[in-house]
N, C-alpha and C positions, 0 to 999 in steps of 0.2 A: 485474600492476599493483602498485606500490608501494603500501604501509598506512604511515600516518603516523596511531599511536593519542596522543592526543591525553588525561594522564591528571593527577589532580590529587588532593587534598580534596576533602571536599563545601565546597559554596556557596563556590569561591575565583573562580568564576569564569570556568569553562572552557567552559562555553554562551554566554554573554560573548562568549567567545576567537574558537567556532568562528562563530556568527554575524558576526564579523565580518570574519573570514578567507573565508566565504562570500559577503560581503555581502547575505543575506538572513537574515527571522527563521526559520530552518529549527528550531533548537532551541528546547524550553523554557525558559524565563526566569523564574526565582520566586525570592523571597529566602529561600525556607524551604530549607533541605537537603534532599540525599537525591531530585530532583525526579527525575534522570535514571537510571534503571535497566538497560533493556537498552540494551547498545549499539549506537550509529544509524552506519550506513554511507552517507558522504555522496562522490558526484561531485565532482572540484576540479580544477581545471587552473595548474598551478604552473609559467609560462613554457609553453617545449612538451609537457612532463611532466601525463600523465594521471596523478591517484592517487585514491585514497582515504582522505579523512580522515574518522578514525575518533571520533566521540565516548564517553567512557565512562561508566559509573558513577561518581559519588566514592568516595575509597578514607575511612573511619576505621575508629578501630582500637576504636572500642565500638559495635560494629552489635547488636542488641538481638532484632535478628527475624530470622523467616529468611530473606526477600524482600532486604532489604540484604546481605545474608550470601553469597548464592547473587548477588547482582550483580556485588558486588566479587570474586568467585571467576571470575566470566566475564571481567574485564577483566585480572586479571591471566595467564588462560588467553591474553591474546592478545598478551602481550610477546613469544614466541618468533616470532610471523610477522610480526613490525612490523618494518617498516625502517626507521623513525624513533622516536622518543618524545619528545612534548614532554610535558615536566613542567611544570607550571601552577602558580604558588604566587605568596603576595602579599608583594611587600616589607614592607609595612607590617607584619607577622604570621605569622611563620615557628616554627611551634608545634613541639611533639613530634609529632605527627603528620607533619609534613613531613620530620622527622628520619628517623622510624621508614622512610617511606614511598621516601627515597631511599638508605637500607639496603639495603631490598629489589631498591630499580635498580640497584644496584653490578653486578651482573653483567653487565648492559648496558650500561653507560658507554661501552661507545664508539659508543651509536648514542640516547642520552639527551642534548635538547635544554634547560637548563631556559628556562622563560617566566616571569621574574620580573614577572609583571602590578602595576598598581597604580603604576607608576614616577612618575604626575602625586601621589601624597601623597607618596612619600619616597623620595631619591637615596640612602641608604641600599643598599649591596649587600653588606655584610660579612657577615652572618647567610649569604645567600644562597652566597655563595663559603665560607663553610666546609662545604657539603655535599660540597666537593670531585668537581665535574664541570667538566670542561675546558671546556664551551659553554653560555656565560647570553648569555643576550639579551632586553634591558628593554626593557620596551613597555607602554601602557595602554590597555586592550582596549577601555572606555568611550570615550575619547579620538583613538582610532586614531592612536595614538602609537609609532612603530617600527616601525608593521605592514610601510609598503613596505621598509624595513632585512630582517626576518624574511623578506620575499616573496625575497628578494634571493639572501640566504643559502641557502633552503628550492632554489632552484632549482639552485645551484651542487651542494649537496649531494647532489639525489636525481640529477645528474646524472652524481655520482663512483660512484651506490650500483652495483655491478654483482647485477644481481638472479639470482644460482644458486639461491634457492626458488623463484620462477616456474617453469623448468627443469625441476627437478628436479621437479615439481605435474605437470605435465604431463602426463603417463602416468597419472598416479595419477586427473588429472579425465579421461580419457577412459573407462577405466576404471568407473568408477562411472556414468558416464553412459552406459554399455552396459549396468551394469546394472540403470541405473534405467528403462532403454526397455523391457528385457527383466521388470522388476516390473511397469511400469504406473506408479509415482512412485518416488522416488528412496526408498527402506528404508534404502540404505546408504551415502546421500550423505555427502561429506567438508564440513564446514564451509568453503566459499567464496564468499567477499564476491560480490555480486550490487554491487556500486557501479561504476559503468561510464560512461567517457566518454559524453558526448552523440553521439545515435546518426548517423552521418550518412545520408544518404538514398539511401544506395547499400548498406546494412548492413545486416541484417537485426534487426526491432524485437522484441523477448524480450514477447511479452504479458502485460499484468500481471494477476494475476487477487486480488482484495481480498476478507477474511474479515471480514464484517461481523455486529454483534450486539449482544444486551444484555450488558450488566457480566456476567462469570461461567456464560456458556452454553459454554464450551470453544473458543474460537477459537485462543488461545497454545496447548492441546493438538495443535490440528488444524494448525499451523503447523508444528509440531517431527513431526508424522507425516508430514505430506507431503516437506518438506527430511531428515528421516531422522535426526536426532540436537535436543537440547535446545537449540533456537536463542533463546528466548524463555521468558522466565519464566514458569511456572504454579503457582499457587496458589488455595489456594478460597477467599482472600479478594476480593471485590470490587473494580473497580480499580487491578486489580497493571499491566496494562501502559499507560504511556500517553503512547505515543509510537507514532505506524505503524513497523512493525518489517517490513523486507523481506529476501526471501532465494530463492535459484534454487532451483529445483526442477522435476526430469522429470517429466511428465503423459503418459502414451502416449506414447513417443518423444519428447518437442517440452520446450526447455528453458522454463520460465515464471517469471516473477517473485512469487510470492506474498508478499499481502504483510497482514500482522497488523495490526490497528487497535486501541485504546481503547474499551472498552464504550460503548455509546452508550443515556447517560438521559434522560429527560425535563426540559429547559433550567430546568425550575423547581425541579431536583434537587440543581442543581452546589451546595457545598457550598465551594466555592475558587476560586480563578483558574484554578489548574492543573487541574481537572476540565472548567473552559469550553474550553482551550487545546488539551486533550486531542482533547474533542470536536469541536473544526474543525477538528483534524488528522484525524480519522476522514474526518468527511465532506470535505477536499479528496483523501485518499486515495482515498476509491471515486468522486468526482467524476473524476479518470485513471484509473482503471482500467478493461481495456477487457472485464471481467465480475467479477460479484462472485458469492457462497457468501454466504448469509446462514445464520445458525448462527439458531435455535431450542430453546427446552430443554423436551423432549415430558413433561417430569413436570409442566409447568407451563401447555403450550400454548401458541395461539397468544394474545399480551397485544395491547394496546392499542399499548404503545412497538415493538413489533412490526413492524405496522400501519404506524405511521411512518416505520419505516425502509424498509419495501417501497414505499413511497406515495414518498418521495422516490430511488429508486432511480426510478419509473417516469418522474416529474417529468425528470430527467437525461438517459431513456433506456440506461438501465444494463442489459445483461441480466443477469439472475442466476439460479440455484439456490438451494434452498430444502431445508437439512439438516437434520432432525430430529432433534437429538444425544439422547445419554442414554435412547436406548431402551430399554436395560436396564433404565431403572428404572420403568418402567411394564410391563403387560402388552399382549402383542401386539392384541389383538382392540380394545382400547381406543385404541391406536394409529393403528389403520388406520379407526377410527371417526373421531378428530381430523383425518386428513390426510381424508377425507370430508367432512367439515364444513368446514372451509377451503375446498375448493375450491367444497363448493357455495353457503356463506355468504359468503362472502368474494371480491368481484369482480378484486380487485388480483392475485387468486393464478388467472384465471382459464387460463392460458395457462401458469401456471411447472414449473417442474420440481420435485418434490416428493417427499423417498425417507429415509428412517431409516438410520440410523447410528448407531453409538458411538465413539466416538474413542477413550474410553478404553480398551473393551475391541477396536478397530483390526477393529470389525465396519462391514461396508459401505463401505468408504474406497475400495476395490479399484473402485468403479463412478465414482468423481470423474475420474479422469483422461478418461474416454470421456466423462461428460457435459456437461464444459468442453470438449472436444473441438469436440461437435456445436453447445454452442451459442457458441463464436464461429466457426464456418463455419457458423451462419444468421445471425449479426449482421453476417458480411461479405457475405452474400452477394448477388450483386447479377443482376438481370433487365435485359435490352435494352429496347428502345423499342419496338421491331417485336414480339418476342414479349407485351409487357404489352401494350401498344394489341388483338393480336388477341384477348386474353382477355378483355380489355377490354371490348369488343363484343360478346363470346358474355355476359359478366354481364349485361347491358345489357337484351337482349333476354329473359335468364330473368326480371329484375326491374328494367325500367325504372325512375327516377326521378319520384316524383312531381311534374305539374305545376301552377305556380302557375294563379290564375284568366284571367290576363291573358297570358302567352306558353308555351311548353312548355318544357321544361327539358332539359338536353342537355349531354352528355359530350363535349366533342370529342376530347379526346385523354391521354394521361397519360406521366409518365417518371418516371425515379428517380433522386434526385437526393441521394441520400447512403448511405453504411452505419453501420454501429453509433451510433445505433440506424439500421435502413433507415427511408429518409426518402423518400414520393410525393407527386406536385405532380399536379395532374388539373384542366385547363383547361373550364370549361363556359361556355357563354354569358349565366347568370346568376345570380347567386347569392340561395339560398331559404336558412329557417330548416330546413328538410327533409331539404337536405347534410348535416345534422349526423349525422343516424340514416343515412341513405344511407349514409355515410361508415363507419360500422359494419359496413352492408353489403360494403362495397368491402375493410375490413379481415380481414374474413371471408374472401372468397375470395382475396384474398392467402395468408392461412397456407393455407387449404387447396391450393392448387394449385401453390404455388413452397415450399410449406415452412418458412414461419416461422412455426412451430410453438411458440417458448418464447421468442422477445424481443419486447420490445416494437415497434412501428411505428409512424410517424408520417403523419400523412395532412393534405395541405392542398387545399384546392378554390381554384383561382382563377378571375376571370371578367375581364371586358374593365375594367373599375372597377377594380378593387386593383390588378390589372397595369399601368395610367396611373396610378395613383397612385404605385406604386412605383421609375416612371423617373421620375417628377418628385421 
């Protein structure tokens, strides 16, 4: 698939750019610099041309810290697999920065687009044509001024590209993905874009599995161990990644999408725009995902914000996992006292999967692949009509339903009528406050007898009442 990295200064503009080449608000949008860190692999269709456009970090040339430092060191790691480059810069203000920045392009000039954005303040292009690059093309990204001229272009060109990296990749990803089946997850994956046409329905869906948590419990660790190399920035400052950051990765043989969120704090916490923005890109990321890893940090237990996030995982029907990072820094006996107390305090955990790890030190990692395994083949998994009705029956009779004062109460029948999360509809002839606890009952022997054992399920009672109400 073709990469079109998409590269600039900070705050010129280039979130701007890509949201509106995408026409949706996929990236971050703030006027402060520096907002965009790890680089975001976005799905695009350019005429008939699947690619991927690539957004990056901004580049300047006084980064202060190391978080910017190690950004801009990733984005320009990805000039040699790009097939296009648009350089993003503003007519109105074409600094030493820009200067410096298309220096460093000169060796790729023949495959460097510039995006003179900003063209609705000033028809000014002479600054810009003495960077001396054959291909400008003005446009105002706020405006959508030029865009369908660039769309135009964009197409003819990725159409001349003949792609001999593809090719030559080839072998190389097969390769690593033998022997990420044969690890258990990919140890020694090759950095390759998971950005992937829309899937069609005849194609097989890559399951995306979402690393969720509070600010600084090691999720960007646990991301770059599972894909096998430094995909995503870590640091022990609070808040370094914040943007869902996705990337393929082998689980037991089976390619998967995992995909890194934003810490997730308490809404009365955010501190900025971009910390709120963050945070509802966390939660629409594990709202798709079809299971999540919730990270935990065991020197600290389980918190309150915690809590929250499992409570809203349950709310969605999300299955999940439940890793206990940083075991190292506690002792063992204390440990296995916390995940005790959890399960037996704590209702929301009363079914989850629950096991220690360290990421840092790559202790317990080896048992993820198998436990994502099992639990999205119980979140798909699905029972017939005929086999649930007769089990049905046998429940029935071990602990009938209580009945009201006035007629007796009665199951007629049940089906299933969804997976992830699985979802039962149970037809009675009328509906008591009593179903509610029955219904516990019913959920019961569901896991115990077909095995949904670690996701959640959903249970509804219907009688002759709702059922008319519902065709009308």
């Amino acid at each position: 698939m073709h990469k079109i990295l998409v590269i600039g200064k900070q705050n010129v503009g280039k979130s701007t750019f890509i949201n509106r080449l995408l026409r949706k608000r996929k990236s971050i949008q703030a006027s402060v610099a520096g907002v965009t860190r790890d680089y975001i692999s976005y799905p695009w269709q350019v005429g008939s041309h699947h690619v991927s456009l690539i957004d990056s970090a901004g580049i300047t040339t006084d980064a202060a810290d190391s978080i910017t430092k190690d950004a801009i060191a990733r984005t320009f790691a990805l000039l040699d697999s790009a097939h296009l480059i648009l350089f993003v810069l503003s007519v109105v203000d074409v600094t030493g920065e820009d200067i410096e920045l298309s220096l460093q392009l000169q060796p790729y000039r023949e495959k460097v687009v510039i995006i003179a954005n900003k063209i609705d303040l000033s028809g000014d292009l002479s600054d810009v044509y003495s960077l001396g690059f054959p291909t400008i093309l003005s446009i105002s990204a706020e405006h959508n001024t030029g865009i369908s001229k660039l769309m135009d272009f964009l197409e003819l060109r990725i159409g001349d590209i003949h792609d001999d990296s593809l090719e030559q990749s080839q072998p190389e990803s097969a390769a690593s993905s033998e022997e990420a089946s044969n690890a258990g997850f990919a140890d020694n994956a090759e950095p390759t874009d998971i950005a992937v046409p829309e899937q069609k329905s005849d194609q097989k869906v890559t399951p995306r599995v979402c690393v969720v948590g509070r600010p600084n419990v090691g999720k960007s660790s646990l991301l770059n161990a599972l894909v096998g190399f430094d995909r995503a920035i870590v640091s022990d400052i609070p808040g370094t990644t914040r943007d869902s950051v996705a990337h393929a990765a082998v689980l037991a043989g089976t390619e998967h999408t995992i995909v890194d969120t934003a810490g997730i704090r308490r809404k009365r916490r955010h501190k900025s725009a971009i910390e709120f923005y963050s945070q509802v890109r966390s939660e629409q990321s594990y709202s798709d995902a079809d299971c999540c890893m919730v990270l935990i940090d065991s020197s600290e237990g389980v918190t309150e914000q915690d809590m929250t996030i499992v409570r809203n995982l349950e709310l969605l029907g999300r299955p999940y996992v439940v890793l206990c990072n940083k075991w190292d820094l506690i002792q063992e006996k204390e440990g296995y006292a916390m995940i005790r107390k959890v399960k037996d305090r704590h209702g929301l955990f009363r079914y989850a999967m629950i096991f220690p790890c360290s990421v840092k030190n790559r202790v317990g990692l080896e048992y993820i692949p198998s436990y994502i395994r099992d639990l999205l083949s119980e979140a798909k998994r699905t029972v017939t009509t005929g086999t649930l009705n007769s089990y049905l029956q046998r429940w029935i009779r071990q602990s009938p339903p209580k009945s009201s004062k006035t007629k007796n109460i009665t199951i007629r029948y049940g089906t299933q009528t969804g997976v992830n999360p699985p979802q039962f509809v149970f037809f009675a002839n009328k509906y008591a406050k009593e179903f509610k606890t029955y219904a516990r009952y019913i959920e019961s022997c569901l896991r115990r007898t077909f095995g949904f054992l670690h996701v959640p399920i959903r249970i509804e009672i219907r009688t002759p009442s709702n059922v008319r109400r519902r065709r009308t």
